[in-house]
KOLGU-4560 file (N, C-alpha, C; in nm, 3 decimals, padded with zeros to 5 digits):
<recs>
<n_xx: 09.500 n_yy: -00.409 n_zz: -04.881 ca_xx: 09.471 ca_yy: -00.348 ca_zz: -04.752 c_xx: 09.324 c_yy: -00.367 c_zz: -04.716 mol: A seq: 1 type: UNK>
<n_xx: 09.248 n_yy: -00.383 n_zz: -04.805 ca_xx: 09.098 ca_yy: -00.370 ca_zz: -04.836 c_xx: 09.046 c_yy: -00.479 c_zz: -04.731 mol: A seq: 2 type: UNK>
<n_xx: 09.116 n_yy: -00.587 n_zz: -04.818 ca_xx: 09.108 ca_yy: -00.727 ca_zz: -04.750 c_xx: 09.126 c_yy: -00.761 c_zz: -04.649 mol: A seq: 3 type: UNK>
<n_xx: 09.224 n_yy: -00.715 n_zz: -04.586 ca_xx: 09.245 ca_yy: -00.719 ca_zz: -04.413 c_xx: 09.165 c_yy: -00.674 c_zz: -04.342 mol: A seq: 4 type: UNK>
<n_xx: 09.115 n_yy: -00.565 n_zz: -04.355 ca_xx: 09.015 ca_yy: -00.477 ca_zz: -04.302 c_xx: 08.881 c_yy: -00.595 c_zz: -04.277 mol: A seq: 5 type: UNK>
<n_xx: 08.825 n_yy: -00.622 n_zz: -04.411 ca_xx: 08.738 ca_yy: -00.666 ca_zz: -04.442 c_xx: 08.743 c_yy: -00.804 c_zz: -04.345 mol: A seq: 6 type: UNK>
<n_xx: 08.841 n_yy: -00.881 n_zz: -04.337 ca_xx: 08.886 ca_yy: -01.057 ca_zz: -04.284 c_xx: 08.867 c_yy: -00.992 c_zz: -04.122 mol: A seq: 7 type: UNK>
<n_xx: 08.973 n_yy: -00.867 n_zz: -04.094 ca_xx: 08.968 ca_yy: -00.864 ca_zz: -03.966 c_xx: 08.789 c_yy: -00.780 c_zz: -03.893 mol: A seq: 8 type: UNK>
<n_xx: 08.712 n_yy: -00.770 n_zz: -03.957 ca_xx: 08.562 ca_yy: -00.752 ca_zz: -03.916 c_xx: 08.483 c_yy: -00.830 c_zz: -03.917 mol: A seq: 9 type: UNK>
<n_xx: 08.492 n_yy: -00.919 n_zz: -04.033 ca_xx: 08.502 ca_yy: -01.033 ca_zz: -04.013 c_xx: 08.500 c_yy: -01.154 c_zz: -03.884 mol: A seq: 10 type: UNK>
<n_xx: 08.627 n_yy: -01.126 n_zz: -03.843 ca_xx: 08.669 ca_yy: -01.215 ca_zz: -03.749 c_xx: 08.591 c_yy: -01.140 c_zz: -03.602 mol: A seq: 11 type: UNK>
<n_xx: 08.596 n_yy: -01.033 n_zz: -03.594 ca_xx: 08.517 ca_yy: -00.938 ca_zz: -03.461 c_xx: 08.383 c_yy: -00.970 c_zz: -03.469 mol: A seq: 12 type: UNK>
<n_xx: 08.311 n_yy: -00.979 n_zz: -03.580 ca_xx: 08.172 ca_yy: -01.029 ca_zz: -03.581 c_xx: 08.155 c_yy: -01.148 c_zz: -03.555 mol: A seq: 13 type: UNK>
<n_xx: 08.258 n_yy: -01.230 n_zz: -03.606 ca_xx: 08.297 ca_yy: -01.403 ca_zz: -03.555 c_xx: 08.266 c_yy: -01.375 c_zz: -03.390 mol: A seq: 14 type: UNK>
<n_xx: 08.378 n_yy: -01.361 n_zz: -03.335 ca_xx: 08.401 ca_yy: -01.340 ca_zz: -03.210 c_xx: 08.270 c_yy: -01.301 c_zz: -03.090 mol: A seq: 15 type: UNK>
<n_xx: 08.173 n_yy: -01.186 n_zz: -03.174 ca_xx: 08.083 ca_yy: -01.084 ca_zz: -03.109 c_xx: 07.958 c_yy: -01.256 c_zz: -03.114 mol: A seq: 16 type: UNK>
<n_xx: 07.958 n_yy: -01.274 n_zz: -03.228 ca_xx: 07.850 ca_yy: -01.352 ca_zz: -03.204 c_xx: 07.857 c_yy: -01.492 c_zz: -03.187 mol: A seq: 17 type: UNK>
<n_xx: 08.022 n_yy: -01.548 n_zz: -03.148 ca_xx: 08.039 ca_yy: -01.653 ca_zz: -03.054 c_xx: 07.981 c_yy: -01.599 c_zz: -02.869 mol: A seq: 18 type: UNK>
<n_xx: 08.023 n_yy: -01.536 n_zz: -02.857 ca_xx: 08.018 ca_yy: -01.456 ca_zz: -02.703 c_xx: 07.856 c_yy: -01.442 c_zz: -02.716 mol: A seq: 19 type: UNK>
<n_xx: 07.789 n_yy: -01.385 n_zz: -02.808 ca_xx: 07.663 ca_yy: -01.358 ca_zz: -02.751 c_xx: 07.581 c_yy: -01.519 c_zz: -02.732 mol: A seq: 20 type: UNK>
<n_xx: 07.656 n_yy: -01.612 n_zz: -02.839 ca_xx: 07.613 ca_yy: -01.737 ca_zz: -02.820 c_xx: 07.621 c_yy: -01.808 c_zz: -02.693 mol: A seq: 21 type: UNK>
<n_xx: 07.738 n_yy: -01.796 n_zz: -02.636 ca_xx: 07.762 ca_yy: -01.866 ca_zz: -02.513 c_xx: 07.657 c_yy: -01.814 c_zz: -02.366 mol: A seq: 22 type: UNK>
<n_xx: 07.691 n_yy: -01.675 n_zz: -02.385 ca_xx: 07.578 ca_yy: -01.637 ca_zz: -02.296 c_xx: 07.448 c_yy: -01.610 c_zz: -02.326 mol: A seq: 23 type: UNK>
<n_xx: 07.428 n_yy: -01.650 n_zz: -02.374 ca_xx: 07.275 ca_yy: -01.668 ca_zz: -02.435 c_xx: 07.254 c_yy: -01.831 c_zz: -02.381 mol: A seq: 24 type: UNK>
<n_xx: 07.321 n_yy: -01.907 n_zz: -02.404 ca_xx: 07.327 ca_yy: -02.063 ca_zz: -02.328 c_xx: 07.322 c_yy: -02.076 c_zz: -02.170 mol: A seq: 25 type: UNK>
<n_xx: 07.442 n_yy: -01.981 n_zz: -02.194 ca_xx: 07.435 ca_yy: -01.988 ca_zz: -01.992 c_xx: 07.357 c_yy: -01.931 c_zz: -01.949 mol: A seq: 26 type: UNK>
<n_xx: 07.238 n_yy: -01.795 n_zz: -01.955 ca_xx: 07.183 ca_yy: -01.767 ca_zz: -01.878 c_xx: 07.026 c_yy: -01.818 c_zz: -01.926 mol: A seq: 27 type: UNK>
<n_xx: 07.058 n_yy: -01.956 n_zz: -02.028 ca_xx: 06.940 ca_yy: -02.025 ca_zz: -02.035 c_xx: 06.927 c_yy: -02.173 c_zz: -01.919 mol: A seq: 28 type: UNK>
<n_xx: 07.063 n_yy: -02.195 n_zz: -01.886 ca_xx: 07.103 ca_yy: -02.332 ca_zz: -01.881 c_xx: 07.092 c_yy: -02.326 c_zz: -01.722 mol: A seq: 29 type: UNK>
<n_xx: 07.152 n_yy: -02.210 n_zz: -01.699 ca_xx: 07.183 ca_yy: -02.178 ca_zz: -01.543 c_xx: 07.058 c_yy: -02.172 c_zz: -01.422 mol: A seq: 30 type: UNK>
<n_xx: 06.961 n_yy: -02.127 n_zz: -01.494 ca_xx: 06.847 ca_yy: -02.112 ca_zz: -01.397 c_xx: 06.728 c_yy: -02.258 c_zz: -01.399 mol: A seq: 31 type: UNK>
<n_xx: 06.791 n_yy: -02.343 n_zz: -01.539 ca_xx: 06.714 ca_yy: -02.474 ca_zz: -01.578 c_xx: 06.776 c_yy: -02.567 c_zz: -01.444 mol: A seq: 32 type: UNK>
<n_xx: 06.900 n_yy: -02.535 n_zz: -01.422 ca_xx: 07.016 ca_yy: -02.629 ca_zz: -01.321 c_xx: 06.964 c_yy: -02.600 c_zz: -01.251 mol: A seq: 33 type: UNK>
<n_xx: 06.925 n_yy: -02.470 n_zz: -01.178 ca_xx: 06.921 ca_yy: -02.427 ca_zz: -01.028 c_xx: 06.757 c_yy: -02.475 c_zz: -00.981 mol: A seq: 34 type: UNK>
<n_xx: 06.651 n_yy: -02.470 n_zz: -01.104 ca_xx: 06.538 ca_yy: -02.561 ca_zz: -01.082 c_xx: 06.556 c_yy: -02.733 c_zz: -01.058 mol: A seq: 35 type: UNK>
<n_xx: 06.649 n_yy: -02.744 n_zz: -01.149 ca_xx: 06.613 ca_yy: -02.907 ca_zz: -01.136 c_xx: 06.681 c_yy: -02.937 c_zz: -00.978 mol: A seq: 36 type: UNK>
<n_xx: 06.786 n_yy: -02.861 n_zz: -00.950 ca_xx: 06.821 ca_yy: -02.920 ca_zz: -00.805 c_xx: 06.712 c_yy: -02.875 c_zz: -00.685 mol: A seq: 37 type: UNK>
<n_xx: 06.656 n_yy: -02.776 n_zz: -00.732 ca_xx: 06.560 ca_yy: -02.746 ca_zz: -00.614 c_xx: 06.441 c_yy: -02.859 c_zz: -00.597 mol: A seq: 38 type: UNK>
<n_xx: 06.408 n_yy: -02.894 n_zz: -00.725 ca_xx: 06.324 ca_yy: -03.066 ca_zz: -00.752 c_xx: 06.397 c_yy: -03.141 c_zz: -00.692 mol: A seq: 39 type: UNK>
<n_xx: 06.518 n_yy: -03.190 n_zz: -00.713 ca_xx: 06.520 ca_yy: -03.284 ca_zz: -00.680 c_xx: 06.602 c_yy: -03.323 c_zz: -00.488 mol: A seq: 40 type: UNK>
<n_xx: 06.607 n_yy: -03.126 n_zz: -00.473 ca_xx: 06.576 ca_yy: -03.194 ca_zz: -00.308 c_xx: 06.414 c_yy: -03.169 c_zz: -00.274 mol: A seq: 41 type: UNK>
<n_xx: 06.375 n_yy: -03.112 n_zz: -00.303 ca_xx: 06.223 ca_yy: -03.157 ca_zz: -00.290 c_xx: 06.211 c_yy: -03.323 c_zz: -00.304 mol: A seq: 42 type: UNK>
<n_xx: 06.251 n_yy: -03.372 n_zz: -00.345 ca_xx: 06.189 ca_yy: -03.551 ca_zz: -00.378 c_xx: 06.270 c_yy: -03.570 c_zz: -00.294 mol: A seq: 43 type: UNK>
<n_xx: 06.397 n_yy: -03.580 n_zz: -00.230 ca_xx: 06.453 ca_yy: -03.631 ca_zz: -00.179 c_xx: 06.406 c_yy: -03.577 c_zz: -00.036 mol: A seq: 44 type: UNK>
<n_xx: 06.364 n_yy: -03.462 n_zz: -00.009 ca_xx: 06.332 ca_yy: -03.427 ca_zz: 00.151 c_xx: 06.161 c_yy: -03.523 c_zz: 00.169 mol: A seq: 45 type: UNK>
<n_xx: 06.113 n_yy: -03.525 n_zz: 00.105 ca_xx: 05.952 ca_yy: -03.601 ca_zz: 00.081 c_xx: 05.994 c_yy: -03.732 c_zz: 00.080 mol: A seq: 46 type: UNK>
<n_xx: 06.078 n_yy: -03.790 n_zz: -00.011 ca_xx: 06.121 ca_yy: -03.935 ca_zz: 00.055 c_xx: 06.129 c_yy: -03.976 c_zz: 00.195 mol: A seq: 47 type: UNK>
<n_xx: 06.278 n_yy: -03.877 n_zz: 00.240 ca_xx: 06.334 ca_yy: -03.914 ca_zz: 00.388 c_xx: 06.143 c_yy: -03.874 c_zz: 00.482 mol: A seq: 48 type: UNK>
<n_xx: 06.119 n_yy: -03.813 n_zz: 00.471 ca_xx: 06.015 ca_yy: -03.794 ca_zz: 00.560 c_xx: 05.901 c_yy: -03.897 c_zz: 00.522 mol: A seq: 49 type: UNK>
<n_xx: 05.862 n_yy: -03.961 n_zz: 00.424 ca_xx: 05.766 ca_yy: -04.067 ca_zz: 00.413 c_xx: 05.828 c_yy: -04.183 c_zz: 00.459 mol: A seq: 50 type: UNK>
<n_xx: 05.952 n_yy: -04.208 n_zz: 00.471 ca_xx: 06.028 ca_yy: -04.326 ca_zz: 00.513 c_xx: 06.039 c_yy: -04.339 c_zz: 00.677 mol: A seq: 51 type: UNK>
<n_xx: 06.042 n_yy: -04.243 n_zz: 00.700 ca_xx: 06.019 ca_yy: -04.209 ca_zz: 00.831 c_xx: 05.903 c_yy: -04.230 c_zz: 00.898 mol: A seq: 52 type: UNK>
<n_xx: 05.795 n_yy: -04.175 n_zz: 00.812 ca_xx: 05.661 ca_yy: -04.190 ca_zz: 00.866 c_xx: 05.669 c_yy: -04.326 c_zz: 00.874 mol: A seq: 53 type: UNK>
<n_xx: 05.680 n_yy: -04.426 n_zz: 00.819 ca_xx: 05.685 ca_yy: -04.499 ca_zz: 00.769 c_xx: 05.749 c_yy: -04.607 c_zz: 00.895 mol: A seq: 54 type: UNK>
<n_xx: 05.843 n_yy: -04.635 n_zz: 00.945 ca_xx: 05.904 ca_yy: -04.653 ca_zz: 01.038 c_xx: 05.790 c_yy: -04.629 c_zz: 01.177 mol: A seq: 55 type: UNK>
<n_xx: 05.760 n_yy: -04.501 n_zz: 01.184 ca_xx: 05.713 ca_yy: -04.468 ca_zz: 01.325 c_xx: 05.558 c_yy: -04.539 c_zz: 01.300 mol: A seq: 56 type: UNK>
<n_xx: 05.510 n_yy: -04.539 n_zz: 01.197 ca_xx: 05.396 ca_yy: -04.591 ca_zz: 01.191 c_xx: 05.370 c_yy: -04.743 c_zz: 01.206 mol: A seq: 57 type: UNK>
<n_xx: 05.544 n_yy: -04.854 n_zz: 01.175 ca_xx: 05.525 ca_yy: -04.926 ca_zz: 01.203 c_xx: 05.531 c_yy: -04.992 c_zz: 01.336 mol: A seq: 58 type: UNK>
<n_xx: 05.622 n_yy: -04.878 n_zz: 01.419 ca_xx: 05.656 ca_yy: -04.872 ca_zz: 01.563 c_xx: 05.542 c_yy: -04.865 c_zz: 01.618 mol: A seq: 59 type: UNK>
<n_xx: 05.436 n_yy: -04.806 n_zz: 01.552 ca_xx: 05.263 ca_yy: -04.759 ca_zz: 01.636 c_xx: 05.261 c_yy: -04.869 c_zz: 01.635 mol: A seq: 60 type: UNK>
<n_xx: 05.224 n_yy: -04.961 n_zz: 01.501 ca_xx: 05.161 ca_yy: -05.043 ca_zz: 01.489 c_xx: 05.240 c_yy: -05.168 c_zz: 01.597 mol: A seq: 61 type: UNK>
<n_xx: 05.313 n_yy: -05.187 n_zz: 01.626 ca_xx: 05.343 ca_yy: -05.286 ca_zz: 01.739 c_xx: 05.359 c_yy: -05.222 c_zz: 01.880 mol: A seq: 62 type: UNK>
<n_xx: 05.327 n_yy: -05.071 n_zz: 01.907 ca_xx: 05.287 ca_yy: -05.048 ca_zz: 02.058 c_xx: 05.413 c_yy: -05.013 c_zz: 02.108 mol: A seq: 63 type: UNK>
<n_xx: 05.511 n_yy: -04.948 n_zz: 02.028 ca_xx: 05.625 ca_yy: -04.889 ca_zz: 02.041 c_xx: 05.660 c_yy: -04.741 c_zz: 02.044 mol: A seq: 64 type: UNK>
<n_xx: 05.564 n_yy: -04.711 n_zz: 01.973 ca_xx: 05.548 ca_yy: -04.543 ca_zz: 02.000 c_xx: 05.416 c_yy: -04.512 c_zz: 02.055 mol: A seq: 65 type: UNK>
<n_xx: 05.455 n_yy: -04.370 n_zz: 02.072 ca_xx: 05.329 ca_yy: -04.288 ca_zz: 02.158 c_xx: 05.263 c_yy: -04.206 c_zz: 02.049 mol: A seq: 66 type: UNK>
<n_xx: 05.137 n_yy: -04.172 n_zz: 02.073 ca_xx: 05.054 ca_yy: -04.140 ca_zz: 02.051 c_xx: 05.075 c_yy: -03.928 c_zz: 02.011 mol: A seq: 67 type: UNK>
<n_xx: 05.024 n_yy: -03.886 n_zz: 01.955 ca_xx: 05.014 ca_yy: -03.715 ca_zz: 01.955 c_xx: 05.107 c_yy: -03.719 c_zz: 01.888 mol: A seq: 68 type: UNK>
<n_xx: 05.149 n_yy: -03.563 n_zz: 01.914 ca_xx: 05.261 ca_yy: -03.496 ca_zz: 01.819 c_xx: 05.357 c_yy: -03.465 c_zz: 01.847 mol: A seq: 69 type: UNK>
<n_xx: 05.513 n_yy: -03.473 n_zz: 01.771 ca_xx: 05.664 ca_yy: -03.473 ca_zz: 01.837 c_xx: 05.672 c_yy: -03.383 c_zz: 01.725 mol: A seq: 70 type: UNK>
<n_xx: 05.822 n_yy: -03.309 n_zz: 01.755 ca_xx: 05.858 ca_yy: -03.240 ca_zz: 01.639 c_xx: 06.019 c_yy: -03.290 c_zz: 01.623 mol: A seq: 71 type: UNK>
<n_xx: 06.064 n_yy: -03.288 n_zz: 01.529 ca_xx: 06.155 ca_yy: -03.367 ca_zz: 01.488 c_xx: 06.242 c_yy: -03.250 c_zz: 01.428 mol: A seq: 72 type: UNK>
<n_xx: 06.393 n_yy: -03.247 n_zz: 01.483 ca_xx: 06.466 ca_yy: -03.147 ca_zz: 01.436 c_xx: 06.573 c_yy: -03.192 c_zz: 01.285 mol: A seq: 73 type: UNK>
<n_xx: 06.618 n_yy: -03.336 n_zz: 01.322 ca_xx: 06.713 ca_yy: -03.423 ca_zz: 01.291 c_xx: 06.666 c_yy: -03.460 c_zz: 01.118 mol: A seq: 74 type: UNK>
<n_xx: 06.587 n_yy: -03.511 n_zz: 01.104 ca_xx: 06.535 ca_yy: -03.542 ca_zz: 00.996 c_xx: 06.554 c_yy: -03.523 c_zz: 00.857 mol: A seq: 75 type: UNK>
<n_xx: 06.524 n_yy: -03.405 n_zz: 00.809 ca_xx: 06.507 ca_yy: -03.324 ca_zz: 00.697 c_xx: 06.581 c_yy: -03.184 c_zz: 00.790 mol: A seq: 76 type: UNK>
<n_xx: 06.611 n_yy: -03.091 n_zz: 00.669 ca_xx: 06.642 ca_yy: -02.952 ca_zz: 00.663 c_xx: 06.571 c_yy: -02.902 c_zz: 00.754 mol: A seq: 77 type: UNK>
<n_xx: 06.468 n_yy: -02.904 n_zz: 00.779 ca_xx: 06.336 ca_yy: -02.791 ca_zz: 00.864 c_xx: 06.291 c_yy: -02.937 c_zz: 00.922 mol: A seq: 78 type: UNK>
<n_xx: 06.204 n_yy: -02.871 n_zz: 01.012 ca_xx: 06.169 ca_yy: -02.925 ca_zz: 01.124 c_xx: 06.030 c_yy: -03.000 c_zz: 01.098 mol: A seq: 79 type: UNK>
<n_xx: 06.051 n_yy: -03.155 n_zz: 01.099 ca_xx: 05.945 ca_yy: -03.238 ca_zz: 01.092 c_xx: 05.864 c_yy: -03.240 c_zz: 01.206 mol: A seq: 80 type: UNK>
<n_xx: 05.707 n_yy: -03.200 n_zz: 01.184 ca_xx: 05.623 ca_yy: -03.275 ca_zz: 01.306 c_xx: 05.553 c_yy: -03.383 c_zz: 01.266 mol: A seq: 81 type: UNK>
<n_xx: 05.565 n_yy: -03.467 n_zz: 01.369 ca_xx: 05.502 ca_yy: -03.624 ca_zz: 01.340 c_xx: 05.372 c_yy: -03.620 c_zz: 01.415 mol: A seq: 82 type: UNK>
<n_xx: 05.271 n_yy: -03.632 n_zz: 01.395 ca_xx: 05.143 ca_yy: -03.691 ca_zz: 01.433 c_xx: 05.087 c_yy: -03.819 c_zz: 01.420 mol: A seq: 83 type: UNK>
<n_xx: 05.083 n_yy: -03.885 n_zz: 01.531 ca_xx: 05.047 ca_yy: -04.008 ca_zz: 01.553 c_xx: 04.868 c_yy: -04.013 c_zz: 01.625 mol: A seq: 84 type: UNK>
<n_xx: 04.781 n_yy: -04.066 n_zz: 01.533 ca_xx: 04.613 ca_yy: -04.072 ca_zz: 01.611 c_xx: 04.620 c_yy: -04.200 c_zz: 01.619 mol: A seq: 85 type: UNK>
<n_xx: 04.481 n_yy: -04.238 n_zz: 01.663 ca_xx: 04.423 ca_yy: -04.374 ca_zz: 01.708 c_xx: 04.245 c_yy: -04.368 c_zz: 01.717 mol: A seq: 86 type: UNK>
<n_xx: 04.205 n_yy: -04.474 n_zz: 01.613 ca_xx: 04.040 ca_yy: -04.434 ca_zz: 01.583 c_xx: 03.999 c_yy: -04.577 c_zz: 01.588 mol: A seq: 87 type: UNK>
<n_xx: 03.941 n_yy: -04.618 n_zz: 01.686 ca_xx: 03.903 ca_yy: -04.754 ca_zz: 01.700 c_xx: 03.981 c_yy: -04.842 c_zz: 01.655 mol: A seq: 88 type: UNK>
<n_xx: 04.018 n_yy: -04.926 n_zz: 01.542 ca_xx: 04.109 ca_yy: -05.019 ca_zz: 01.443 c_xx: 04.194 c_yy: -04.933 c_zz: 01.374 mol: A seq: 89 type: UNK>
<n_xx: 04.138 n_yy: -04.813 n_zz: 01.346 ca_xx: 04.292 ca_yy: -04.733 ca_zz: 01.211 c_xx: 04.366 c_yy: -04.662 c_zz: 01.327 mol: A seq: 90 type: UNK>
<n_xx: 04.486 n_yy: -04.676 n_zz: 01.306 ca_xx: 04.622 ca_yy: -04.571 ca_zz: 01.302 c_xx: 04.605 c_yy: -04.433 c_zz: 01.188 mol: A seq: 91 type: UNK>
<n_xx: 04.634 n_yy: -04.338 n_zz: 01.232 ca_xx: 04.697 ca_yy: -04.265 ca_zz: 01.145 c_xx: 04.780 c_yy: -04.161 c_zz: 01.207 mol: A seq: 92 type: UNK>
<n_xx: 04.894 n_yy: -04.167 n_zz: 01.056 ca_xx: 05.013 ca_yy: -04.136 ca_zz: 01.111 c_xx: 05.013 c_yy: -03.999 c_zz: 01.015 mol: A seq: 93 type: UNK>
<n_xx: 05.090 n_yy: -03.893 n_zz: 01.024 ca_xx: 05.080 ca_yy: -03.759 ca_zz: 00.934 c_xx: 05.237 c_yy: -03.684 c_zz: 00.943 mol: A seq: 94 type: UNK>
<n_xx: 05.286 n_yy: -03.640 n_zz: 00.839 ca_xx: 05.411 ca_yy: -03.571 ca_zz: 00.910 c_xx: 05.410 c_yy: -03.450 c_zz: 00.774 mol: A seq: 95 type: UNK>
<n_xx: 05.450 n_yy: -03.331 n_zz: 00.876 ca_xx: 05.417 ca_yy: -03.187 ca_zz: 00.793 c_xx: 05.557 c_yy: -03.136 c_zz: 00.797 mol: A seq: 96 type: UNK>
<n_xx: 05.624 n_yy: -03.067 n_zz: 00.707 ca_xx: 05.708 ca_yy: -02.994 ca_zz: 00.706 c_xx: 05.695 c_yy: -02.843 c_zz: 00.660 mol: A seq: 97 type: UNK>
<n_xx: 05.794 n_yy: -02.761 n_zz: 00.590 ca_xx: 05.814 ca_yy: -02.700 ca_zz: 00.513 c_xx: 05.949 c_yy: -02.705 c_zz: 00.421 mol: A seq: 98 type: UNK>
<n_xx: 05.885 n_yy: -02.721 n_zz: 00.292 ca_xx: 05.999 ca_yy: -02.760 ca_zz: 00.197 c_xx: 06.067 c_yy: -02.635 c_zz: 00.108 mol: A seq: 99 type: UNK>
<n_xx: 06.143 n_yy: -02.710 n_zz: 00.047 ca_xx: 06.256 ca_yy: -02.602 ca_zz: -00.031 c_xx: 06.211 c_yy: -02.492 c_zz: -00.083 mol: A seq: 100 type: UNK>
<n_xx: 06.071 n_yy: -02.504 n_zz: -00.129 ca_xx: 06.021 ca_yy: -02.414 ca_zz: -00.197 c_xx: 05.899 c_yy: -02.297 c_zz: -00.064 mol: A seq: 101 type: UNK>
<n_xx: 05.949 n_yy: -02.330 n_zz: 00.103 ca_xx: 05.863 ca_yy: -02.304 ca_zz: 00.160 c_xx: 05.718 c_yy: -02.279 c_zz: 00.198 mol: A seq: 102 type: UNK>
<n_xx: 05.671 n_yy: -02.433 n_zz: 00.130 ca_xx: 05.551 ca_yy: -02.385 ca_zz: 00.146 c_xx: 05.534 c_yy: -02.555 c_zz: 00.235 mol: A seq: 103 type: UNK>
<n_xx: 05.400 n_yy: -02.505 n_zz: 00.290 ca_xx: 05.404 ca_yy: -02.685 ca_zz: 00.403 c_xx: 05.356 c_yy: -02.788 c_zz: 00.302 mol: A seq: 104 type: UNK>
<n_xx: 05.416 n_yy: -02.909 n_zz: 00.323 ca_xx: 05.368 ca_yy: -03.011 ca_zz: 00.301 c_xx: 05.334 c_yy: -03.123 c_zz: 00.422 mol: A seq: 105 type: UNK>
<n_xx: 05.235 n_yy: -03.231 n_zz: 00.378 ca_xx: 05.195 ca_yy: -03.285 ca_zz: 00.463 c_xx: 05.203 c_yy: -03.426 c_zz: 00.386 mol: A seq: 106 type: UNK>
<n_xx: 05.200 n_yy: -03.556 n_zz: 00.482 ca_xx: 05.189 ca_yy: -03.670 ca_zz: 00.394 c_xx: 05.150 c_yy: -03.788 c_zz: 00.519 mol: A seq: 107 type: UNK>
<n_xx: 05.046 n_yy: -03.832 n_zz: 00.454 ca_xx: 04.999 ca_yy: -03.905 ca_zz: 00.554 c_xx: 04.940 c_yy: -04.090 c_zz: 00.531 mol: A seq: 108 type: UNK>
<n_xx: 04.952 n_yy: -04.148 n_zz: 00.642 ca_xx: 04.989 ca_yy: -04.271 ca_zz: 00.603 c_xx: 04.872 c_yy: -04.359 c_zz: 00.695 mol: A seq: 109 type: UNK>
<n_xx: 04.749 n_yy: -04.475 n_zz: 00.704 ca_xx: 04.669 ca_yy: -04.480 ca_zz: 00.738 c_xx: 04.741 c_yy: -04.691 c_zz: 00.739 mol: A seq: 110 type: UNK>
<n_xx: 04.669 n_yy: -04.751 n_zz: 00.862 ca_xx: 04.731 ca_yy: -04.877 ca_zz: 00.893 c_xx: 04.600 c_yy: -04.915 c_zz: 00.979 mol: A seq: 111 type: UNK>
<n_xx: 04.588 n_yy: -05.055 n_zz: 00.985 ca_xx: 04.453 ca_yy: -05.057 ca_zz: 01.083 c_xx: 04.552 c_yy: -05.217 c_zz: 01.122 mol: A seq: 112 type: UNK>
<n_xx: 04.513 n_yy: -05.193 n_zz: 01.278 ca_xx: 04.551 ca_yy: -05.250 ca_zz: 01.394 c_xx: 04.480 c_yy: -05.351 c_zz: 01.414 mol: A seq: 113 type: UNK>
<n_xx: 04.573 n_yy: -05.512 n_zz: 01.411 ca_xx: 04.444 ca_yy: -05.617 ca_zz: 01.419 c_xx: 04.493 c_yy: -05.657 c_zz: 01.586 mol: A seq: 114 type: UNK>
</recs>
């Protein structure tokens, strides 16, 4: 009888400290996931918007776009503004958002006009 007792506490302590194992994983694993996706739309919203700049800056550069600042709804998640200057020979082009993590970013891209 001894023995049963003993096998079946045993097996509950088995059990107790499979379970504390698993969640001990998941509520390590879970918040590592929910960072890395917040990275990696961060890289991916900073891409689409440098690619972009990127584009309009080459549109400056052949006299296809205008000059100042547009705001751009379409783009990214939040609302891109594009800034387009003009300084004797340089272009510069700038585009600011606010990203996943809400705070602004800016990224800016410089071309000189022959």
């Amino acid at each position: 009888m001894r023995a049963n007792n003993n096998q079946a506490g045993f097996y509950m302590l088995e059990t107790l400290l499979s379970i504390m194992i698993f969640f001990t994983a998941c509520l390590t694993l879970f918040p590592i996931q929910h960072q890395l996706m917040i990275e990696k739309k961060l890289i991916r919203e900073e891409e689409k918007a440098t690619y972009f700049l990127s584009v309009k800056m080459h549109e400056a550069l052949l006299g296809k776009s205008s000059l100042g600042s547009e705001i751009y709804e379409d783009i990214i998640s939040s609302p891109l503004t594009l800034t387009i200057t003009r300084s004797n020979s340089l272009i510069e082009g700038c585009v600011s958002w606010n990203n996943v993590k809400q705070s602004e970013t800016t990224t800016c891209q410089y071309a000189i006009q022959q």
